[in-house]
C-alpha positions in Angstrom: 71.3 108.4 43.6 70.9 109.9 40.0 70.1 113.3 39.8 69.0 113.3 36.4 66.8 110.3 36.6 63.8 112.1 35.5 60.4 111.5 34.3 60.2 112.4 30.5 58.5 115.8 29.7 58.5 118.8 27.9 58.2 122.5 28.6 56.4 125.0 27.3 55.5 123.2 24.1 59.3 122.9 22.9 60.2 120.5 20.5 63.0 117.8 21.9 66.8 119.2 21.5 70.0 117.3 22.1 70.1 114.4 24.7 66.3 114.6 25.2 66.1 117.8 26.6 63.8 121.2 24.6 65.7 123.7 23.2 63.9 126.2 25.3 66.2 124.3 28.3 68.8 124.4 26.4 68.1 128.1 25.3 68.0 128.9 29.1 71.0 127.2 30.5 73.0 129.6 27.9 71.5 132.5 29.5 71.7 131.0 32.9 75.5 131.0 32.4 75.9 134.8 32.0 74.0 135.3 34.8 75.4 133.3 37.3 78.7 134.5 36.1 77.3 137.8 36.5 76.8 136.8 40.5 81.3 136.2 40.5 82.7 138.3 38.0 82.4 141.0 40.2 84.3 139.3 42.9 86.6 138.0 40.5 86.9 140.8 38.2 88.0 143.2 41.4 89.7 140.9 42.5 93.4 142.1 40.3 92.1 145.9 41.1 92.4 145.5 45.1 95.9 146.5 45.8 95.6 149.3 43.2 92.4 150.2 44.8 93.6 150.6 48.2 96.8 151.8 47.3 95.5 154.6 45.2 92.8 155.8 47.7 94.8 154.9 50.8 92.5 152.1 52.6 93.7 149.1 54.5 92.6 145.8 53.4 90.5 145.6 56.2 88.4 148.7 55.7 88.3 147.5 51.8 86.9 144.4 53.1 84.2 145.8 55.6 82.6 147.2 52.8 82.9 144.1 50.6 81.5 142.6 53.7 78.4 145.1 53.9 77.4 144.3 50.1 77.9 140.4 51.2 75.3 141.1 54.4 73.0 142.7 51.8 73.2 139.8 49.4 72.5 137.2 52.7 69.4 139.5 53.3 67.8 139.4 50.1 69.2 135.9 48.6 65.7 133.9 50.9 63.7 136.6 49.0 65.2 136.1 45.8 64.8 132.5 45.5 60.8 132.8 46.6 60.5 135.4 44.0 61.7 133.0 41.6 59.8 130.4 42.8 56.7 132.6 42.3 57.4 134.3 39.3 59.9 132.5 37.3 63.8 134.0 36.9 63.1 136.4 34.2 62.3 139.0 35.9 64.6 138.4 38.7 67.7 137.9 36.8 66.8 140.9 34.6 66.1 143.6 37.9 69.4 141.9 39.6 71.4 142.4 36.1 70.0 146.0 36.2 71.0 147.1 39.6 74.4 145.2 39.6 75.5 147.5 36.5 73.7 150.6 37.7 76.1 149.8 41.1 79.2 148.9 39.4 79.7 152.1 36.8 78.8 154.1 40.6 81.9 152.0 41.8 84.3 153.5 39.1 83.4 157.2 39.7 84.6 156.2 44.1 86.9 159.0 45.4 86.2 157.4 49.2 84.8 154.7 51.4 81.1 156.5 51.3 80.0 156.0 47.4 81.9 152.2 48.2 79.2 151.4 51.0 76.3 153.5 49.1 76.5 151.4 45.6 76.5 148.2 47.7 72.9 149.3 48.8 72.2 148.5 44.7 75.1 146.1 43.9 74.6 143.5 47.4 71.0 142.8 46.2 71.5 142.4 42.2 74.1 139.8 43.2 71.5 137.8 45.4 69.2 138.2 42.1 71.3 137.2 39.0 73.5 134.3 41.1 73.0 130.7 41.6 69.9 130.6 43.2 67.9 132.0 40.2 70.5 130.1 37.7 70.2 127.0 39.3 66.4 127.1 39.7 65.5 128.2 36.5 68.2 125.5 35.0 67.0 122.3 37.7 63.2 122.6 36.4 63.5 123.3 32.7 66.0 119.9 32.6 64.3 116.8 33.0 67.0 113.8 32.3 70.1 115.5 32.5 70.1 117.9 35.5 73.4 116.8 36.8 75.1 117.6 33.2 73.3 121.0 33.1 74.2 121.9 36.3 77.8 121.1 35.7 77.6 123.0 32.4 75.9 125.9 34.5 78.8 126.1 36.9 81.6 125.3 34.1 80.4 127.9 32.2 80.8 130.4 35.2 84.2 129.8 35.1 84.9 130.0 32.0 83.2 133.6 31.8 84.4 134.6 34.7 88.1 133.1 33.6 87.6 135.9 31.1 86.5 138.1 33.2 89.4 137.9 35.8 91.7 138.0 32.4 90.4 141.1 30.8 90.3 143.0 34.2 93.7 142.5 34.8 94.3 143.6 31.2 92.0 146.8 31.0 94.0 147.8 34.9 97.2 148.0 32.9 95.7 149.8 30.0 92.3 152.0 31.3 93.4 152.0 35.3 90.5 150.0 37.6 88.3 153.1 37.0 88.0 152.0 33.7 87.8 148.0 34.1 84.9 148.4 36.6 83.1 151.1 33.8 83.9 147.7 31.6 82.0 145.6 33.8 79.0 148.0 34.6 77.9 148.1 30.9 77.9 144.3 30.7 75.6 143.9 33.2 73.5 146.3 31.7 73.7 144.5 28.7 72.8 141.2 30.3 70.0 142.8 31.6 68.6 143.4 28.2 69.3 139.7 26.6 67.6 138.2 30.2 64.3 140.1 28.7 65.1 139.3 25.0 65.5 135.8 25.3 63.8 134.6 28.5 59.8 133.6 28.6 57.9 135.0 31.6 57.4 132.7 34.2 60.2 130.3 32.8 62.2 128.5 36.2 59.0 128.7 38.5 57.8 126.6 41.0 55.0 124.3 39.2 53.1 121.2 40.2 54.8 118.8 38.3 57.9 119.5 39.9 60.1 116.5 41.1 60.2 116.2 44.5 62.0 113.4 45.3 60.0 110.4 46.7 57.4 112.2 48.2 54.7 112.4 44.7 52.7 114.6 46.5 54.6 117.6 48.6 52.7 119.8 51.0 51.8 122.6 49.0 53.4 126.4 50.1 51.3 129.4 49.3 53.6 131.7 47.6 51.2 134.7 48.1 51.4 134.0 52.3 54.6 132.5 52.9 57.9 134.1 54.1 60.6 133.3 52.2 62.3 130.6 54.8 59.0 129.1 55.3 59.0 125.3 53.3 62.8 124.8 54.5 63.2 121.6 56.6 64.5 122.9 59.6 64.2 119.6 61.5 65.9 117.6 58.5 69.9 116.7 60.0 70.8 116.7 56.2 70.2 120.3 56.1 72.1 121.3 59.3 75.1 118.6 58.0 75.1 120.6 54.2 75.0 124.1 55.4 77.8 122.7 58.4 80.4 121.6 55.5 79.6 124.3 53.0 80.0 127.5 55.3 83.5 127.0 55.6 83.9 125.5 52.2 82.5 129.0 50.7 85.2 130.9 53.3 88.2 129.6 52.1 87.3 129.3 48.3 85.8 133.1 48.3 88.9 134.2 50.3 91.2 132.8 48.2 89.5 134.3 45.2 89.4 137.8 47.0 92.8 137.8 48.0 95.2 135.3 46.1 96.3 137.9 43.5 96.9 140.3 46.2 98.9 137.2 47.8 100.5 136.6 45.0 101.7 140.5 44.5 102.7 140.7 47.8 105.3 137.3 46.5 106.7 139.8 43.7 104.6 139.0 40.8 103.2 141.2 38.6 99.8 141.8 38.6 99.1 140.1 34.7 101.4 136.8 36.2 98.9 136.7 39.1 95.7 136.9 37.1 96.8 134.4 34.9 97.6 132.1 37.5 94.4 132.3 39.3 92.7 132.2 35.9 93.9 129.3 35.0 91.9 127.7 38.3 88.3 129.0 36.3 89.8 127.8 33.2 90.5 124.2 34.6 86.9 124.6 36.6 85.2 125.0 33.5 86.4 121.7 32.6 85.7 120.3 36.0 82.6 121.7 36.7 81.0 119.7 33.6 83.1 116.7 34.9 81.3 116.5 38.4 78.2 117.2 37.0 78.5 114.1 34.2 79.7 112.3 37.0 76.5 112.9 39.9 74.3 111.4 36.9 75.3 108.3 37.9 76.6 109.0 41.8 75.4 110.0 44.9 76.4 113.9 45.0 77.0 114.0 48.7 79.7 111.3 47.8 80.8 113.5 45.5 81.3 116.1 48.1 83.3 114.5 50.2 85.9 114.0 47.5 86.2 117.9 47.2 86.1 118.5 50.6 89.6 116.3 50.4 90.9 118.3 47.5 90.1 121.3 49.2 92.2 120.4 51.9 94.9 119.4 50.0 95.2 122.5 48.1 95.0 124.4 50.6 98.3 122.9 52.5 100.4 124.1 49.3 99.0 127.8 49.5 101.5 128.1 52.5 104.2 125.9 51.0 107.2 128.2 48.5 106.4 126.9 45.0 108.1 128.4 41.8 106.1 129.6 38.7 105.2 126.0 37.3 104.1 124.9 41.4 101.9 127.6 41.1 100.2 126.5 37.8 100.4 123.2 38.6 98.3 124.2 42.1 95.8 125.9 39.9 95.2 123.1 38.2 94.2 121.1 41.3 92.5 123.5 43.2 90.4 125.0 39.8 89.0 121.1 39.7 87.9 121.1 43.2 86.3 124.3 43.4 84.3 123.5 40.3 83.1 120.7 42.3 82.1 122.4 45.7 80.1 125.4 43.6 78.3 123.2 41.1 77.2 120.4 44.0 75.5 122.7 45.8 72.3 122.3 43.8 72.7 119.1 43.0 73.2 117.8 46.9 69.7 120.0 47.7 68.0 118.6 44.6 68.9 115.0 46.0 68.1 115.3 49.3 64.9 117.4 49.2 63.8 117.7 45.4 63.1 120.8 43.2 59.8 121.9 44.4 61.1 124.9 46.3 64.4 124.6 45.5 64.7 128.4 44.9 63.8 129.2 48.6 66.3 126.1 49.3 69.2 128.1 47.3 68.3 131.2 48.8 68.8 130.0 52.5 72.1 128.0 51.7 72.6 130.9 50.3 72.6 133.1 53.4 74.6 130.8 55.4 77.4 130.2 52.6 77.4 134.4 52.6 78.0 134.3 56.6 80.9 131.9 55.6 82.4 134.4 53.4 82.1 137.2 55.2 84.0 135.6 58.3 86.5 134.3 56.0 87.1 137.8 54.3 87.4 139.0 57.6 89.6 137.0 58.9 91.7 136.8 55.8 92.3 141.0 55.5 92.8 141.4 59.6 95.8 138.3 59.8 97.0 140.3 57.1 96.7 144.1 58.4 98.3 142.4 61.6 100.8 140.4 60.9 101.8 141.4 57.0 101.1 138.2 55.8 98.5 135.5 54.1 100.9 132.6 55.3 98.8 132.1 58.7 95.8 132.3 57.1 96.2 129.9 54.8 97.4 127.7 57.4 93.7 128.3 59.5 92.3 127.2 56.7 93.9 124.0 55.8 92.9 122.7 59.6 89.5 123.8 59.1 89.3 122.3 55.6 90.5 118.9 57.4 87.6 119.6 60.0 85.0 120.1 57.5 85.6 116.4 56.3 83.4 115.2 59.6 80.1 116.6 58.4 80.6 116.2 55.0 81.5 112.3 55.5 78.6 112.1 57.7 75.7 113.5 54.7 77.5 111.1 52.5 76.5 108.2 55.1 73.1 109.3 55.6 70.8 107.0 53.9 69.7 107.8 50.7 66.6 109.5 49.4 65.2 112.5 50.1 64.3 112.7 53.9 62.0 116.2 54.0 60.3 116.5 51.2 57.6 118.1 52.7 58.2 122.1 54.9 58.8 122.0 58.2 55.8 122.3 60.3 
């Protein structure tokens, strides 16, 4: 199934841009880049500054990822309210108050002297994430596109990791030359800036819920009243598609978010320096920019769920060489492989909900995969810093993770072989 067969239309009066679409969509996805960026650079721009971190204040990787842990909890509580907000309201305003209390949170973050002010800015930091990531990105981005949602989406994600690339890049740089007080000082006055472009360039109510939404097969969805509902109210609980998604993508989300919290440390810990790890896993956002536009082209003209089950595979595969000795040019060359399939796995995440159950509330849709992809991370985290505390190494966990990427092939294989369509268009009763 196509995701971007849609029925012609414009928005908002905008005159027709490249490929059919308005510039206003076009306008948007730009935006919609930094901010879902905005949602990983955090991770990924901390990311080169854990060891120094934890060596400098004397934590253990496990108490560092508790609190990382906490802010993730934060960001699974809010993420179902974020996307109703947008479905509501429209992402402006969302994206602009997550943007806000992200770089209020962060520039708290590079004034820490202990655990405490770690766990208090997550109170401000765990929701902005929820409010600037994918599920106001990909909402606002899914109903502004009508023929070429696939390719924006993929543009969406590729453009994450491109930024982010950048992100992990200059963090790494700024460590050597400011000390991570003053990369994460960096980062807080970006997001502040974001905040300000979100409200410069944005229109109110752009990325809302509105009646000619697409919704799959079903022309004529049963309505949710935004003013009443909760925000996991209109999710189609009894749908199997739903279980099967969530089933493949919580442990797709641990692995990728663990490697992307811990690799550089990993890589450290081999006897690289802390600029040769960086640019290592920087080339893996580099290479996903490429091949996040690549799987997005692609799910124009192919089931998505198909899609998935091919990174599912490459997820595995990489995964075996993370606990395999490779020399420098291995290690590039792993980058490579494992930058195209997590491109693929983030970006398809939209695309597999918009096929299956349309875009009518695909905000509160986000939202709740959302939550569940967070629980996956926060286990993986978990697991990833305690192996280590214990047994003063990352090989065994990269070996868990290679079994359980294998394991994840069974639910993904079986959405693929679902039949196709959406099956739940309308909430849950």
């Amino acid at each position: 199934m196509a995701t971007g067969r849609i029925m012609d239309g414009r928005r908002g009066g905008s005159q027709p841009g490249p490929l059919g679409e308005s510039w206003r969509a076009w306008v948007a996805l730009g935006v919609g880049v930094l901010a879902v960026s905005a949602h990983s650079a955090l991770a990924y721009g901390m990311s080169p500054l854990l060891k120094p971190i934890t060596d400098e204040l004397g934590w253990t990787r496990s108490e560092y990822a508790a609190a990382m842990n906490f802010r993730m909890l934060l960001l699974m509580v809010v993420a179902p309210w974020a996307g109703r907000l947008v479905d509501r309201l429209g992402a402006r305003a969302v994206l602009a108050a997550g943007a806000l209390l992200m770089g209020v949170g962060t520039l708290g973050l590079s004034r820490m002297d202990s655990l405490a002010p770690l766990y208090g800015y997550s109170l401000l930091i765990g929701p902005g994430q929820a409010c600037v990531g994918s599920v106001a990105g990909s909402a606002l981005v899914l109903r502004l596109f009508r023929r070429w949602r696939g390719l924006a989406i993929g543009i969406l994600n590729g453009g994450d990791n491109f930024v982010t690339s950048g992100v992990h890049m200059a963090s790494a740089a700024l460590l050597a030359r400011r000390g991570w007080r003053g990369a994460l000082g960096s980062l807080g006055f970006a997001y502040l800036g974001l905040a300000v472009l979100v409200l410069l360039v944005l229109r109110a109510g752009e990325g809302r819920s509105t009646d000619d939404d697409e919704s799959g097969e079903d022309e004529n969805p049963a309505p949710v009243d935004d003013r009443t509902s909760g925000p996991l109210e209109g999710i189609p609980w009894r749908d199997p598609s739903l279980w099967l998604l969530l089933a493949a993508y919580v442990p797709i989300y641990a692995f990728i978010t663990s490697v992307g919290i811990h690799f550089p440390a990993f890589q450290r810990d081999l006897g690289r320096s802390a600029e040769a790890a960086s640019y290592i896993y920087g080339l893996t956002t580099v290479v996903g920019a490429v091949g996040s536009v690549a799987w997005g082209w692609a799910c124009e003209r192919f089931s998505s769920r198909g899609a998935l089950v091919a990174v599912v595979a490459g997820l595995a595969a990489t995964s075996v060489f993370l606990w395999i000795p490779l020399s420098d040019g291995g290690w590039y060359a792993w980058a490579v492989g494992f930058g195209v399939v997590n491109a693929g796995a983030v970006a398809l995440l939209a695309l597999v909900l918009n096929e299956l159950f349309g875009s009518h509330s695909i905000g509160r849709l986000m939202g709740t995969a959302m939550v569940f992809c967070m629980a996956g991370t926060i286990v993986g985290n978990f697991l990833s810093a305690g192996l280590f505390d214990r047994l003063g190494s990352y090989l065994p966990v990269w070996r868990i993770f290679s079994a359980l990427m294998v394991a994840t092939l069974v639910p993904a294989v079986l959405l693929w072989r679902r039949s196709a369509g959406p099956t739940a268009s309308a909430p849950a009763a």
